[in-house]
C-alpha positions as CSV (number, residue, x, y, z in Angstrom):
1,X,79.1,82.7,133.8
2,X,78.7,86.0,132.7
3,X,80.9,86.0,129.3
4,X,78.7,83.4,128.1
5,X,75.6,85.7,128.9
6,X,77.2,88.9,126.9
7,X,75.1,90.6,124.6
8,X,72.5,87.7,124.7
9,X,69.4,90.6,125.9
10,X,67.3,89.7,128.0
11,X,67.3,86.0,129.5
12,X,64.9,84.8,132.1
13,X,66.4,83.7,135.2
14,X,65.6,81.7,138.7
15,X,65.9,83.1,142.3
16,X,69.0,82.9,144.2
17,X,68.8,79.7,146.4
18,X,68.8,80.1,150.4
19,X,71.9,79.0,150.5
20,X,73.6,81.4,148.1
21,X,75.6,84.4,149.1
22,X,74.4,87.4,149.2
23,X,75.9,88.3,146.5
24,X,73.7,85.9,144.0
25,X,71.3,87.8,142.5
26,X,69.8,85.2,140.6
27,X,70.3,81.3,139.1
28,X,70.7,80.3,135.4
29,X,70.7,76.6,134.6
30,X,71.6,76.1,137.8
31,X,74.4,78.3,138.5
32,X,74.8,81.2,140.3
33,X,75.5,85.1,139.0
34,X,76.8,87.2,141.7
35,X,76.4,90.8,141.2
36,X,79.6,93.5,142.2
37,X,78.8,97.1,142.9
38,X,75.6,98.2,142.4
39,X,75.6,101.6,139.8
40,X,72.3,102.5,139.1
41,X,68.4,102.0,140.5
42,X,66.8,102.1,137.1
43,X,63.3,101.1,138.8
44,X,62.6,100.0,142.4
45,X,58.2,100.2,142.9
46,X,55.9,97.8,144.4
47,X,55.6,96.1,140.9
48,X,59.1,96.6,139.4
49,X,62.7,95.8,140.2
50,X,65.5,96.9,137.8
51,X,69.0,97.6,139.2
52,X,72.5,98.0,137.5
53,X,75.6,96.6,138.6
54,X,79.0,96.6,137.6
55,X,80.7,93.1,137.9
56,X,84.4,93.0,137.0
57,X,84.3,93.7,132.9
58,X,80.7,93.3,133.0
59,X,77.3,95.5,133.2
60,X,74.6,93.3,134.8
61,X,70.9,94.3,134.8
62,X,68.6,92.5,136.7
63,X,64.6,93.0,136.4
64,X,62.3,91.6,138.5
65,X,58.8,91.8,137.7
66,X,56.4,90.7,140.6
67,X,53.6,90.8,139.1
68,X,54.0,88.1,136.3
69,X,56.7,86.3,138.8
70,X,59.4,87.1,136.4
71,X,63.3,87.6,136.9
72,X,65.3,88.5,133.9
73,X,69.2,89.6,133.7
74,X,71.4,91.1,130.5
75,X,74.5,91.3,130.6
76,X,77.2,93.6,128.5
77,X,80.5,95.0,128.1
78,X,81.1,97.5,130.7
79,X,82.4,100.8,129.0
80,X,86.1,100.8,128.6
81,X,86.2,97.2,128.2
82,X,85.8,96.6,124.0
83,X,83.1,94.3,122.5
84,X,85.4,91.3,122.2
85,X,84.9,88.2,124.4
């Protein structure tokens, strides 16, 4: 799931399901993306959530913005890694 979502930006996603683990951070088309170690708290407010985690190979941002009812992920190459697929 998350190779095909390298270097794609930004891409709105759904809620995890109840049934997910608690490891799925969100849903896109359907599927889960689990997240690994969390890295970084880029934002965590009342309005804003943005955390970075490292997932294998992968960097995995997820954004949650409660206002607008919005989650979004990007994914990318972790460092150490190379661009190629």
């Amino acid at each position: 799931m998350l190779s095909e979502l390298t270097n794609e930006g930004w891409i709105v996603v759904e809620p995890p399901e109840r049934e997910d683990s608690p490891s799925c951070v969100a849903r896109y088309k359907g599927e889960p993306i689990k997240a690994g170690v969390r890295t970084e708290t880029i934002k965590d407010t009342e309005n804003v959530m943005h955390y970075k985690y490292r997932t294998g190979q992968y960097d995995l941002e997820v954004k949650i913005d409660f206002d607008i009812g919005r989650g979004q992920v990007k994914v990318e190459k972790a460092e150490g890694y190379g661009n190629e697929s």
